[in-house]
Structure formats: C-alpha cells, structure tokens
C-alpha positions in Angstrom: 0.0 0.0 0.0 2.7 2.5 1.3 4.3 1.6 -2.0 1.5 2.7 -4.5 1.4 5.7 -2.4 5.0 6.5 -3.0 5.0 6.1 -6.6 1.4 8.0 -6.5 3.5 10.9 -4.6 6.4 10.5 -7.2 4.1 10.9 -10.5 2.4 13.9 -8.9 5.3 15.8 -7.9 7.5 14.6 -11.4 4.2 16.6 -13.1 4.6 19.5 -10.5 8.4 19.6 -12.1 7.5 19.4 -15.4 4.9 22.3 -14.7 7.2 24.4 -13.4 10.0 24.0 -16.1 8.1 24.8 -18.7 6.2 27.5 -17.2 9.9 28.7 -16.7 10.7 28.6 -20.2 7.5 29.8 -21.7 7.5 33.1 -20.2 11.5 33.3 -21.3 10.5 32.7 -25.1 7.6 35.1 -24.3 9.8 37.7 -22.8 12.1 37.1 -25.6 9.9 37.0 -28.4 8.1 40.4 -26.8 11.5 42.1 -26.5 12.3 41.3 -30.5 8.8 42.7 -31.4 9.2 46.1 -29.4 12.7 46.4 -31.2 11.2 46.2 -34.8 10.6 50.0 -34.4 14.0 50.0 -35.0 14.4 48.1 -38.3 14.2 49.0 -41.8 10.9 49.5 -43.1 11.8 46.3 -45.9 12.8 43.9 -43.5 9.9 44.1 -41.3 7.2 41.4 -43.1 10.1 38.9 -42.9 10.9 39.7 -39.2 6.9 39.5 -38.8 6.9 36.2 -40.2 9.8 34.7 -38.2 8.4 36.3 -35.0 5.0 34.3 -35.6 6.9 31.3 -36.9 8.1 31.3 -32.7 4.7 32.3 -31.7 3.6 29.2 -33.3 6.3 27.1 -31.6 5.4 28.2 -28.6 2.1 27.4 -29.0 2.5 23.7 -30.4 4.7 23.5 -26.9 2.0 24.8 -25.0 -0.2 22.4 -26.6 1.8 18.9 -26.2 2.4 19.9 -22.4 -1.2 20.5 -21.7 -1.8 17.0 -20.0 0.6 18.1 -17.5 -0.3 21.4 -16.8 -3.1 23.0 -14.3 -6.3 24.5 -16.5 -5.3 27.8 -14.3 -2.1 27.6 -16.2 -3.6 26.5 -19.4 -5.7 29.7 -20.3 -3.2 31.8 -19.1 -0.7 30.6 -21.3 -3.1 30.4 -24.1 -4.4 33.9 -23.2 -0.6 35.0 -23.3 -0.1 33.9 -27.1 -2.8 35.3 -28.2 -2.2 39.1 -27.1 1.4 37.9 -28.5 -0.3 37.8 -32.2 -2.3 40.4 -31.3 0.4 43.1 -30.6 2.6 41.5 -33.5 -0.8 42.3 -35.8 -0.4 45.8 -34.6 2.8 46.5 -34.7 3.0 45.2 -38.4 0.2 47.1 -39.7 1.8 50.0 -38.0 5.5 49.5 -39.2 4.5 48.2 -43.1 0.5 48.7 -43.7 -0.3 46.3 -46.6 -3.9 46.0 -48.2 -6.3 43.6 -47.6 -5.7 40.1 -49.0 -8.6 37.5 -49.4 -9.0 33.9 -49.2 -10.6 32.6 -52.3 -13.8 30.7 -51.9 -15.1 29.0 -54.1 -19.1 27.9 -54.3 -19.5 24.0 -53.9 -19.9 22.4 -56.9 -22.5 19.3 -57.0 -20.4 16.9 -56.9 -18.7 18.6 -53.7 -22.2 19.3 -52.1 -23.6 15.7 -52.5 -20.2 14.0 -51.4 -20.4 16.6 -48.0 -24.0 15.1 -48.2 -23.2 11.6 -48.1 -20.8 12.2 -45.1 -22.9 14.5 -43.2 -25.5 10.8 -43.7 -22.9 8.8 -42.3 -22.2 10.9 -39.8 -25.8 13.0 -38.3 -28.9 11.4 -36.9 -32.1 12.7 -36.8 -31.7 13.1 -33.1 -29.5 15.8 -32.8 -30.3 18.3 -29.7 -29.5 21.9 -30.2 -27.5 23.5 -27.6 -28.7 26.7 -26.4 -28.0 29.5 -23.9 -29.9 27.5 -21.3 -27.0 24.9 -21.6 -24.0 27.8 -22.0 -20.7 27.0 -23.6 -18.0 28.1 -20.8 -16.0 31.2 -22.2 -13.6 32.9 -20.7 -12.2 36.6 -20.9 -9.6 38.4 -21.4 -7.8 41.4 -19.8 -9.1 42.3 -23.9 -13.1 42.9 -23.2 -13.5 41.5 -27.2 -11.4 38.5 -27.1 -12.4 35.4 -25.6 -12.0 31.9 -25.3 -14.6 29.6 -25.8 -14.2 25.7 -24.2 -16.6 23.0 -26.1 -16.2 19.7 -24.7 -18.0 16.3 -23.5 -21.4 16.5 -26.1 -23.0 13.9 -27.9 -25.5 13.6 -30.5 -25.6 17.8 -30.3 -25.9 21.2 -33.2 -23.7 23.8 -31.7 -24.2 27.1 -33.1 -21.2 30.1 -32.4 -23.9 33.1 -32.8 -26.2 31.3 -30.1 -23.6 32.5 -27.7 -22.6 35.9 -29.0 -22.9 38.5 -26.0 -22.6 42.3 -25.8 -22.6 42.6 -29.7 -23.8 46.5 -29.3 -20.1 47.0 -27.6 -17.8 48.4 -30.5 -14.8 46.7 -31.8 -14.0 43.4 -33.5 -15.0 40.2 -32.0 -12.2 37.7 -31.7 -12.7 34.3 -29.9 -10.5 31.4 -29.8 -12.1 27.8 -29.5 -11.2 24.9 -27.5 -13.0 21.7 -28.9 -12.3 18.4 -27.3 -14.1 15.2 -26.8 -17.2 15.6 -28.9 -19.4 12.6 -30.6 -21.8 12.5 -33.1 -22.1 16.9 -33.3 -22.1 19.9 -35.7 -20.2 22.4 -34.7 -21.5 25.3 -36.8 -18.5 28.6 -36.3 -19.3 30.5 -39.4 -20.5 34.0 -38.1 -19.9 37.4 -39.3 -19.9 38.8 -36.0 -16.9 36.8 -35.1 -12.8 36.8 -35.8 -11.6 33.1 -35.2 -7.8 33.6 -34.0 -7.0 29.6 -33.2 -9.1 26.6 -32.9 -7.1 23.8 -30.8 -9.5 20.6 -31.2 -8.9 17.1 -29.7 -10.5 13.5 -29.1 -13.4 14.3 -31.7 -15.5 11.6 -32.9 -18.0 11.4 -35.7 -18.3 15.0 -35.8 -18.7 17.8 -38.8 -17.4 21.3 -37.7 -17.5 24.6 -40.4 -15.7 27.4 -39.7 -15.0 30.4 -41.6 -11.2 32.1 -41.9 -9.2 31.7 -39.1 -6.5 34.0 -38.9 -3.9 31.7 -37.2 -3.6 28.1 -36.4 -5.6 25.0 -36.4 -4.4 22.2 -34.3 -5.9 18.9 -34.4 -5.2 15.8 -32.2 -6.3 12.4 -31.6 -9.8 12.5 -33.8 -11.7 10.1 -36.3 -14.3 9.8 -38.8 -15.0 13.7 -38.8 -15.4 16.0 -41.5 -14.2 19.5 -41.3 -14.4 22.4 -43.6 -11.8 25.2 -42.5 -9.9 27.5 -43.8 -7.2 29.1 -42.1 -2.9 30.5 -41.6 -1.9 27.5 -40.4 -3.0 23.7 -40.1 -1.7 20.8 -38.1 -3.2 17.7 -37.8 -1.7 14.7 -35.7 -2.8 10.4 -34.2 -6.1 11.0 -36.7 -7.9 9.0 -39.3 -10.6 8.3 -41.5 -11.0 12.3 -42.1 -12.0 14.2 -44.6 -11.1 17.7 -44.9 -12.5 20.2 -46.8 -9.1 23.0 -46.5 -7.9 25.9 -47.6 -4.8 27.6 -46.2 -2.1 29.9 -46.6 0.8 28.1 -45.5 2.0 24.6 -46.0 0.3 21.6 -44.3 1.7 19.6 -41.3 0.1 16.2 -40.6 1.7 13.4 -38.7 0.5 9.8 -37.8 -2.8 9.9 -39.6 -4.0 7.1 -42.0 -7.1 7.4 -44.2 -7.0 11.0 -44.4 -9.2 13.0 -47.7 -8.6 16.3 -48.8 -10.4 18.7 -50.9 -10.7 22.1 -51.6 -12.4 24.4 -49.3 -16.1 25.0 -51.0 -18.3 25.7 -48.1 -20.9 28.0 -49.4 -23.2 30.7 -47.1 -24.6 34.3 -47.1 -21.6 36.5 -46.6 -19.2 34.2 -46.3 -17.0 35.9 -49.4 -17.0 39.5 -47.4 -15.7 37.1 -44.1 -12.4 36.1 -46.2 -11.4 39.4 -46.6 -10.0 40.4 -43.8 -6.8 42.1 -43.5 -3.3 40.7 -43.6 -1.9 39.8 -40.2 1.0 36.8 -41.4 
C-alpha cells in the first residue's frame, strides 16, 4: 500500500516539475519574443514582413509547446498561457500594420460544386442522426475573458448527438470593436459544430478527441491544431494547419501556408467550398502573417 502511495506521490510531484519548467521557459520565449517585437521600431521599413513572419513562426512554436504539455499542466495555467499567445499575435498584428500597412488580402472561396455538395451530403448521412439536440443558452458554452473585453475563449467539450451554433452565444454585440474568440473543442461525438458568423474573428481553434463530428468554420486568422480524432469532416480555412494520431477524415481545407500532418491514416482532402450568405465578405480580412 505504502508503496502505491510512494510512486502516486512521485508521478504527482515529477508533473509539478515538469509544470514548473516549462512554465519557466514559456515566459522566457515570451519575454524574448516580446523584446524582438518592441525592437522592430527600430528596423528597416523592408525587412519588417520577414521579421513579422519569423516572430509568428516562434509564436507558433510556442504554442504547439504549450499544446503537447497540456496533459501536465493545471487549467489555471492553461488559459493563461493560451491567453498570453494570443495578445502575443495580437500586438505582432499591430505592430505590423503599423511599421509596413499592406492591403487587404482575401482567401478565395469557391461555391460548392455538386459533386462537392452531395459528397459533403453523403458524409454528413454517415455521420448526423435525426436526433441531434440543439445546444442553447440554457445549456452555455464556458467562455472565458480576457484582460481584452473582445477576445475570448470559448471551451466545447463532453457532447454527444448535439448542433452547436457560435452566434447562439454571441454576447454584448452593441459594444464596439471586432469580436475575436479562440475555440477549444475536445471530446465531442456524433455533433455539428457550426462557427461561421460574421460577428466573429476566429484567431486559433485547438481541437482534440473528436468523434464522428462535422465542424464549419469560416477564416481563421492563425492556427488550427488537431489531435487524436476520427471519422470527422471539417471544412476550414485558415494561416496554419496541423493535424496529428487521426484517421478516416476528410477535410474540406484551404490555407495559406503549408500543411503539417503526422500519424494519420485514411486522411481526404479537398478544396475548401463551403458556401453561405456572406461568407466571401468574411475572407477578406486584412493581412496579419
């Protein structure tokens, strides 16, 4: 007995170490990586969309770090270190439409064609009941805020057999300035995760453990990160897009930057052709990579 409390005591505190280290070295790279943005003033004029894009290459390390290690890490240290990233892109944003203003760049979507829209059909078949229960306000999605009153994190986890709807949880909408929400999607079977809204900026979706699922989003202006899922369908579009342990997907993508997927079998890909009102006027949005 004394013995499985011993090695119980010796797994707990080993995660307490690892917490602590790489809380340590997050907020090192952070500091860093803040120092080299407040020092682009500094540069030439030219050189400053290539220092941009190294600085958010880091930001992206950073966050695949932060990602790998959250099975270690307290929730309390979770969002903060997510919360921390995010005002990292969001002061690198500034500071590069500030130092080398560029006009607005659009992602190019394209209207399903038939054959696109009755091959989502037949997945969406495999994939939806009839049953489906729509998630409302009653039943609220956890989101959290930030020191940032129009940035938020949203947490969707542990549903079955559910629609999810983004603008069903849209609050304050009469405040001025741009909506920006990041979405944390884990552990989700047999749902539809609906995230197209033109009331809302997607900066990252993380999503994990999903089963059976179809989730639409509109542009995301970063990174998606996916882990540990099968038999979904998504249809994204987005900066950046890693997808790792999945199979039997099929992705509907479009993206500005090259692919990462690792350990996935039975993986489909096609073009990004999800079609709805307003969805062209979404895409444009201005540079920010």
């Amino acid at each position: 007995m004394s013995s499985s409390k011993d090695q119980e005591q010796a797994i707990k505190q080993s995660k307490e170490t690892f917490a602590y280290k790489f809380w340590q070295e997050f907020q090192e790279e952070r500091g860093a990586i803040q120092k080299s943005m407040n020092e682009l003033s500094q540069k030439s004029r030219s050189s400053i969309p290539l220092l941009c894009e190294g600085l958010l290459q880091r930001i992206s390390v950073l966050e695949k770090k932060t990602t790998d290690a959250s099975i270690f890490l307290p929730s309390y240290d979770q969002r903060q270190s997510i919360l921390q990233i995010r005002a990292l892109i969001e002061d690198l944003n500034t500071k590069k439409a500030e130092l080398a203003p560029k006009s607005k760049f659009s992602f190019k979507s394209r209207k399903a064609t038939g054959s696109t829209e009755k091959s989502m059909t037949v997945e969406s078949n495999k994939i939806v009941n009839s049953g489906l229960d729509v998630v409302t306000p009653n039943n609220k999605i956890p989101i959290t805020n930030s020191l940032n009153q129009n940035f938020q994190t949203v947490t969707l986890n542990y549903k079955q057999n559910c629609y999810i709807s983004v603008n069903s949880y849209l609050t304050n909408l009469e405040e001025p300035g741009e909506k920006v929400m990041d979405f944390q999607i884990s552990n989700l079977d047999h749902c539809i995760v609906n995230l197209v809204s033109s009331n809302v900026t997607i900066g990252a979706i993380h999503i994990k453990g999903l089963k059976d699922t179809i989730i639409m989003s509109g542009p995301v202006r970063s990174s998606i990160l996916i882990h540990d899922c099968e038999r979904c369908v998504f249809l994204i579009g987005c900066h950046q897009f890693r997808m790792h342990t999945s199979r039997q997907m099929t992705i509907y993508l479009h993206t500005t930057s090259h692919p990462i997927i690792e350990d996935c079998n039975n993986i489909l890909f096609a073009p990004y052709t999800l079609s709805v009102p307003s969805l062209g006027n979404m895409f444009e949005v201005k540079a920010i990579f």
